[in-house]
Each structure stands twice: as structure tokens, then as C-alpha cells.
N, C-alpha and C positions, 0 to 999 in steps of 0.2 A: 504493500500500500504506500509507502513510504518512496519507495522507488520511482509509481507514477504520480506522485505529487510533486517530484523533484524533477521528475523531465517536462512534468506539464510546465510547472514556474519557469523553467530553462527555454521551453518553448515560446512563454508568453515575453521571457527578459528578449528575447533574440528578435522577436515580433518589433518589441518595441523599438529597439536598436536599428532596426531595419527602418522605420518609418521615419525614426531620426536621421538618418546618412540618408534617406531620400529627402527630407527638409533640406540637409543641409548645403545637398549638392544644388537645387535648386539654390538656394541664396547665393551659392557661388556664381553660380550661371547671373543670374540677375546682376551680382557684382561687376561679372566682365564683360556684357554688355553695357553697363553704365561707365564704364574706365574706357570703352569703346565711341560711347555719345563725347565725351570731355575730350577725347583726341581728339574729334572734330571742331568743339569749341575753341581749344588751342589752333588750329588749324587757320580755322576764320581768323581768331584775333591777332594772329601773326600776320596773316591778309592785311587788315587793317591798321598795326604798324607799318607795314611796308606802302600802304597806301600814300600815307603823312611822309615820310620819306620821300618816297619819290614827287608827292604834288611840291616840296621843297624845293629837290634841285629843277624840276621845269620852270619852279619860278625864277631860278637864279639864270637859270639859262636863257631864258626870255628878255629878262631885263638885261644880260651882258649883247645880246644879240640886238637891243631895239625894240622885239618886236612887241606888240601891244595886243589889246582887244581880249576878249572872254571866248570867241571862237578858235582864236590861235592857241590860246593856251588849253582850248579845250582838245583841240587834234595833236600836240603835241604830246599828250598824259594820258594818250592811248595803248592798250598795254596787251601782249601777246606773252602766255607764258605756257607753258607745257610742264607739265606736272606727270612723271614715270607712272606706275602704277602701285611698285612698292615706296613710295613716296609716302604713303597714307598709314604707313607702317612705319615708319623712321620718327623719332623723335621730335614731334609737332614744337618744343620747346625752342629748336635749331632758326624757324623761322621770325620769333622775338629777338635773337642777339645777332644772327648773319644777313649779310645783306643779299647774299649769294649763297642761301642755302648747298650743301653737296644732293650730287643729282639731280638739281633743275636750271633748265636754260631759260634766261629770260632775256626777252627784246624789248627794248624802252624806246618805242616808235621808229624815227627815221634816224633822230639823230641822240637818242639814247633815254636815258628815263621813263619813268611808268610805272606801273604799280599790278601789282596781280588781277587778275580776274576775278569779281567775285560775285556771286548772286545774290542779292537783297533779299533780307530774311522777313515775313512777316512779327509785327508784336508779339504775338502767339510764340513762335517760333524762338523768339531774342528769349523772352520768359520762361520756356521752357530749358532752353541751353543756361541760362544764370543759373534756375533748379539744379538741373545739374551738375553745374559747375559744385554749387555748393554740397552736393550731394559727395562727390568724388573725393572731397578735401580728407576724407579715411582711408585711412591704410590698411585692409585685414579686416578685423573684427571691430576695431574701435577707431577713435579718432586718433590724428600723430600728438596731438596733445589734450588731456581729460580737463575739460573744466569742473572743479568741487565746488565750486563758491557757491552759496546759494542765493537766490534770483527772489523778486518780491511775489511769483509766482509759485515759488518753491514749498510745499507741504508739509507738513508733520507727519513724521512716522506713525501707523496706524497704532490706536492706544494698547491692541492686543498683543502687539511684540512687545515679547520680554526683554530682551536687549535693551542696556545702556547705552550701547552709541548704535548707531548705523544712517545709511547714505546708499540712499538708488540715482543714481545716473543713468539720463537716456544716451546710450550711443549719437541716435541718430541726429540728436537734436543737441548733443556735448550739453545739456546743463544738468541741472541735481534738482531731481522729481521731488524727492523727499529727503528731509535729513532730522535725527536727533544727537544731538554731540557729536558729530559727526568731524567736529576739529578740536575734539578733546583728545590731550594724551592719553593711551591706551595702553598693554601689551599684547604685542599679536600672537606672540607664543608661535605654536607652528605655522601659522599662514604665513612666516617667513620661508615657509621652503619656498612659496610663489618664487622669490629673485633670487634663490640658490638656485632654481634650475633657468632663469631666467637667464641671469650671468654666463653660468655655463654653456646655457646653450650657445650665448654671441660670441663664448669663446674656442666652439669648439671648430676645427678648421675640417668643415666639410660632413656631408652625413657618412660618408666610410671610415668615419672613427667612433662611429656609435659601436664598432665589431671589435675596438681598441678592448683589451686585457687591464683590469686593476684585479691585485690582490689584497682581500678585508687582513687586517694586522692585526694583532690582538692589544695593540694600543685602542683604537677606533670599536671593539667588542669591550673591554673597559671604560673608555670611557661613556659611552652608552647604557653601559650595567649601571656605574654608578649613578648618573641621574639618571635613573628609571625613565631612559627616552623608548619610548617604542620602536620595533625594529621589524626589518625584514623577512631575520632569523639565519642572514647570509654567517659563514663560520670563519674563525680566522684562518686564515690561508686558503680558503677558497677563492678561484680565482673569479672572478665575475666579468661581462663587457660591461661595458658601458653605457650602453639604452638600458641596462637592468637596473644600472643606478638611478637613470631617470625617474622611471618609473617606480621604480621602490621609496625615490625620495617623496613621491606625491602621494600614490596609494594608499599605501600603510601608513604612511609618513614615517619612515623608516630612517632613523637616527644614523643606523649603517651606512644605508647608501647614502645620506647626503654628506658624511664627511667622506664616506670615498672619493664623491663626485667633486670635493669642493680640493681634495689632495691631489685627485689627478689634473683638476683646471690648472692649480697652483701651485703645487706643491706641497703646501703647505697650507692649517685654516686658518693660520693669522695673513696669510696675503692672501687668499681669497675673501675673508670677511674687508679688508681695507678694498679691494674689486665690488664687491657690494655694497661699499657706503660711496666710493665713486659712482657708482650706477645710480646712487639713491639722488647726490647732489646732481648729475646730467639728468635725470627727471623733474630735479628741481622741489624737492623736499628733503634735500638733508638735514635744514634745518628743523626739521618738524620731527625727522625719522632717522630711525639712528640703530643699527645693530653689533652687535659682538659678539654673536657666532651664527653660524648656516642653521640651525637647528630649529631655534625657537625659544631654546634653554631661559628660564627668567635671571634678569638680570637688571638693575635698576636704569643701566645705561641702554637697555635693549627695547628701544620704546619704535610707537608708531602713531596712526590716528587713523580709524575710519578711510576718511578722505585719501589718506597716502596710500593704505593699502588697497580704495580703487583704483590710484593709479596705476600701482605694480601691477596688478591684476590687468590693466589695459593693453601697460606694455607687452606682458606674457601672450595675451591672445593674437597679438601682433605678428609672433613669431610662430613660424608655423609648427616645431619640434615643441613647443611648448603648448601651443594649443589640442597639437597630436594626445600629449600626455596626459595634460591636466583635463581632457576629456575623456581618456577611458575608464572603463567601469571595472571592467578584471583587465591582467597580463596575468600569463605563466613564464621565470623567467627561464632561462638558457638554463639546460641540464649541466652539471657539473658534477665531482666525483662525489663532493657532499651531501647534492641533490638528484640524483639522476633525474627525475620529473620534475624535478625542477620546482620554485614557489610559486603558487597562486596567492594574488593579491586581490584585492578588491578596492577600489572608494566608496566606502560604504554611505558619505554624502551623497553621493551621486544615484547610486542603488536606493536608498531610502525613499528618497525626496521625490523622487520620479511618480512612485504611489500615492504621492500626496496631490501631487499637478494634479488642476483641472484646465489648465490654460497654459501656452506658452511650453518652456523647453527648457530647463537648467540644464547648459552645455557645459561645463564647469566648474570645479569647486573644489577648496581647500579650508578644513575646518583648523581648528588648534585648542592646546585647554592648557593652563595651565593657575594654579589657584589665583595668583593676583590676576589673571585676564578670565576666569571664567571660560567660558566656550564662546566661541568666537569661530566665524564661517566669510570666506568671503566666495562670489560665485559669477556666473555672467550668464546670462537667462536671453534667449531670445521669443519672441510672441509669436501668436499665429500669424501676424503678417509678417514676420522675419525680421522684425528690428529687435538690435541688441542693447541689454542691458545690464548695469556691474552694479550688485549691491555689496554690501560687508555690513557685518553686525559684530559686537562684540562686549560680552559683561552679560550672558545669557545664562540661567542657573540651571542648566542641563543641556547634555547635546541634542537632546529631543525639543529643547525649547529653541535651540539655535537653528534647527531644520524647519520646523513651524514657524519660526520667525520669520528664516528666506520663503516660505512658499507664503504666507499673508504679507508680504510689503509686495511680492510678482504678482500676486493675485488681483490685491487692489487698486495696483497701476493697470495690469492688462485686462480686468474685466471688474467694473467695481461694485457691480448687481450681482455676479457671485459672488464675492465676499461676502456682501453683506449676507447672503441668504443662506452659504453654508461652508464658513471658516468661523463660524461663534463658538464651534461647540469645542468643547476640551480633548484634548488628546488621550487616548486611550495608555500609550505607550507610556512606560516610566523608565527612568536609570538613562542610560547611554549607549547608545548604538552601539555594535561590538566594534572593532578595528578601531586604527591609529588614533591620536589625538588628532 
């Protein structure tokens, strides 16, 4: 009986999974048509500098020559240009700074100057291309820069989340939906592995070193025993790759693999933590956020806020080995003599939370606990129309209260007639989810 209760749930997780990766691939697709519309828009307005340009030198040419009248200058700024075909592919950017873009010949009437050909856009048309200009200004999953500040438009976190701080930012629209403390000092405790695997991954040179060899030391299985961090369960001297450390630093959140990960980036974890507080200040909150090791470990100097840790979280989905990671629900890792089947992990945020949606899609997420921060989650959720969003919470009195917190602050932004009519009632669940902090 037990058997087919466990391949039904298997069947239904794999179901769901499925409908996800078909979400997601559509938003892609959507994406690189819209990155497709803005090459055009650069296109034109590279047109139309060059336009200004050349009615320039016609005039200077004009008046060195004499000649006069609004006809002459009109036949003279007559313009012939030939544009290749893979032109429309090349770097729309080339035709703002060159005058003479590579691969196009241009003739500037009889005795030289003119300006491209271009076809008059309707108003319609001008408005839509601004749209999308603005649309484009994101990189991946989030914008190249998260605005936190909050707007006179901006919300109160719903009274039902238990969390002391937290902050939902809309992707698409870069502001902050809702906030509570959300620029109060915190401790993040684990949601710092977000920028330990963040870091590494910008440092790692190329994806064929994710098949690169570390071996765990029994320094790194010490020092994990002794602050009671959670682990992977990798052994010392086992050799591991390195996608194993990725993903073991996020899953489990596995104390192991992230100081292997932070040893093989750097050598060493005092020069990788000094890499992650540079990463922090070129995001532009080091003053805010400040860590002193890869872990989470509490530490007085190991602080954050809400708002900083949407950022990290922005940048991470940015990057595509990050966003691979901190989206999957199991890995099994690489067999080894230790393991021959190797470890199965789980994000057991992500496996929970899913059962709770009734709207939208947590693509993401790294919770953490540690007694001065309580349980704390941070995640990035996209809606039924595919626009994405980065919440964090943190100061939650259970990790069942931290996963009820992210599904009532997603719920009430993407659908607010369901919340109201069926997120009132209390959770059934007590204690804490099993797996990592």
C-alpha cells in the first residue's frame, strides 16, 4: 500500500514539474521575442541619429557651396542605403556610435551626405516600441538593478504573516508591492548561501568545471560538527565534483558543500568571504550587509536586511547556473566510493510550498534558521501571466510559519479575492519541515 502511495505522489510531483518547465519555457520564448522587438527599436533610433548627422553636414555643404533654397537642400539629403540581411543581427548598438557602421554601404546623394532610409512609424506604433523598450531594460529573470525603496503606492504586508521583516518586489515593474521592516537589520543565517553560490558561480571559468574534482577534509566535516550546521552527509576524503557542491550548498543547505565550494573558488574561506563582501559592495549594499562566512553561521558582524537579500536573490536568478540550482527540487549526487548511489537531496521549501499555491509558481527559494534570525525564507515566484516576483521574510516562529508567510504575501498580490476567501484559516502543520535550515 505504501508502495503505491509513493509512486502515485512521484507521479503527481513529476506532473507538476512538467507543467512548470512548460511555463517556463514559454516565458522564455516570450522573452526572446521581446529582446527581438528592442533590436528593432535600436535599429530605428540609430536611423535617426544618423539622420541629424547627416541633415548637418548638407547644411554645411550648402552654405560652403552658395547654394540656397529649401528645394536644394531638400534633393541634396536624399539618401540611398543598402542594409545586408544579416545586418538585423549584428549589434543594433554599432549604428548610435559609427558613422559607417561594418557591412553597410551608404551613398549620400551626388555629392555625398544623407541619412538612412527610414519608414514613418504611426503613434501607435512609436508607443508600443517605448513599451518595449522599457520592457527589455531586464536581464534574465529580474531587472540589472532591484529597486527596494518603497513608493507612496507601496503596501503593508498582509496582517497574517508572521514574519518581522519582509518585502515583495514586482520584477516587472522594479518597485516594492509591499514591505514590513523590510530595511531593518536582520540575520539571514542560511539565505547567505544565495551569494556563496552566486560568487562562485561568476567565478567559475566555464561550465566544464562543474566535472572539476574537490576532496571534503576533515577540517570542513569538523568544522560543520561543531556548529551543528546541516550537511550533505559528503565524508572526508570523498572526492566530490563540483555541480555536487552547488547543489548540496542550496538543497540541504549543506555546510559541507558550501565551504568546499567557497575552498575550491578561493582557496581558502577567509578570501572567499572578502569575494562576497566585494560582490555585496558592487550590488551596492555593503553598507547595509555585511558577512563573515559562506554559511550563515550567526555572528554579530554577519548581518543583512530584507531589502538586501532581494537583491542577492535578483542577482542569483540572473545567472543562469544559479537559477538552474536554486530551482531544483531533488538532485542525486555523483556516485562515489563513499556513496555509490550517490545522495539524494531535496529543497524541501520548494516541495512544500508548491501544495500550498493556489496561484502563480515559486520558482525559487532558500530558507535559513538560526535563533537570533528565527526562520527566514527568501524566494522568487512568478504568476499566471509570467511576471516575476522576489519576496524574503525573516523573524518567523517556525518554518511552517515562514512557508505560509511566502504563499499569503504571493497570494495576495496575485489574486486578492483568494486570499481573502481561503488563506484565513490556520495551518494544520506544526514543528518544521524536515531538511536543511
Amino acid at each position: 500500500m505504501a508502495e503505491r502511495f509513493i509512486d502515485r505522489e512521484t507521479a503527481e510531483y513529476e506532473e507538476r514539474r512538467r507543467r512548470r518547465a512548460e511555463r517556463r519555457a514559454e516565458h522564455l520564448r516570450r522573452q526572446k521575442e521581446r529582446e527581438k522587438r528592442i533590436r528593432r527599436y535600436l535599429i530605428i533610433a540609430g536611423g535617426s541619429v544618423a539622420v541629424v548627422v547627416a541633415a548637418v553636414v548638407v547644411l554645411l555643404v550648402v552654405i560652403a557651396s552658395g547654394r540656397s533654397g529649401r528645394a536644394k537642400a531638400k534633393e541634396e539629403t536624399e539618401t540611398l542605403i543598402e542594409l545586408p540581411p544579416e545586418t538585423a543581427e549584428s549589434d543594433a548598438r554599432e549604428l548610435l556610435y559609427n558613422t559607417e557602421p561594418a557591412g553597410q554601404t551608404v551613398v549620400f546623394g551626388q555629392n555625398g551626405g544623407g541619412a538612412p532610409a527610414m519608414t514613418e512609424l504611426t503613434e501607435e506604433e512609436m508607443a508600443q516600441l517605448e513599451a518595449e523598450k522599457k520592457a527589455a531594460e531586464t536581464t534574465g529573470a529580474g531587472p540589472l538593478e532591484l529597486n527596494t525603496e518603497a513608493d507612496e503606492n507601496t503596501k503593508d504586508i498582509v496582517s497574517d504573516v508572521d514574519s518581522g521583516y519582509a518585502i515583495l518586489v514586482s520584477l516587472s515593474e522594479n518597485r516594492v508591492l509591499a514591505s514590513r521592516q523590510s530595511h531593518t537589520k536582520m540575520y539571514p543565517a542560511s539565505m547567505t548561501k544565495v551569494l556563496t553560490v552566486l560568487v562562485a558561480a561568476e567565478h567559475l571559468e566555464g561550465e566544464e568545471h562543474l566535472n572539476d574534482i574537490f576532496t571534503i577534509t576533515q577540517a570542513i566535516e569538523g568544522f560543520s560538527y561543531d556548529h551543528g550546521c546541516s550537511n550533505v552527509g559528503f565524508s572526508p576524503g570523498e572526492r566530490v565534483r563540483v555541480e555536487d557542491l552547488f547543489y548540496g550548498t542550496i538543497l540541504p543547505s549543506g555546510a559541507d558543500a558550501a565551504m568546499g565550494l567557497a575552498e575550491y573558488t578561493a582557496g581558502d574561506q577567509e578570501s572567499f568571504v572578502a569575494m562576497m563582501n566585494e560582490k555585496l559592495d558592487e550590488l551596492g549594499i555593503g553598507d547595509t550587509t555585511h558577512f563573515t562566512n559562506c554559511i550563515g553561521i550567526y555572528d554579530d558582524n554577519h548581518y543583512s536586511r530584507a531589502a538586501d537579500m532581494a537583491v542577492i536573490m535578483n542577482e542569483a536568478i540572473n545567472n543562469p547556473l544559479c537559477l538552474k540550482v536554486l530551482s531544483a527540487h531533488t538532485y542525486t549526487t555523483t556516485s562515489t566510493s563513499y556513496h555509490p548511489g550517490g545522495i539524494q537531496v531535496s529543497n524541501w521549501f520548494l516541495r512544500r510550498i508548491e501544495d500550498k499555491q493556489q496561484t502563480g509558481v515559486v520558482m525559487c527559494g532558500k530558507t535559513g534558521f538560526v535563533k537570533e534570525s528565527l526562520n527566514c525564507a527568501v524566494s522568487y515566484a512568478v504568476d499566471n501571466e509570467g511576471k516575476g516576483y522576489i519576496c524574503c521574510t525573516g523573524y518567523a516562529h517556525g518554518g511552517w510559519k515562514a512557508i505560509y508567510d511566502h504563499v499569503r504575501i504571493y497570494t495576495s498580490c496575485f489574486d486578492s479575492a483568494l486570499y481573502e476567501s481561503t488563506l484565513r484559516v490556520a495551518e494544520t502543520e506544526t514543528g518544521d519541515p524536515e531538511g536543511g535550515d
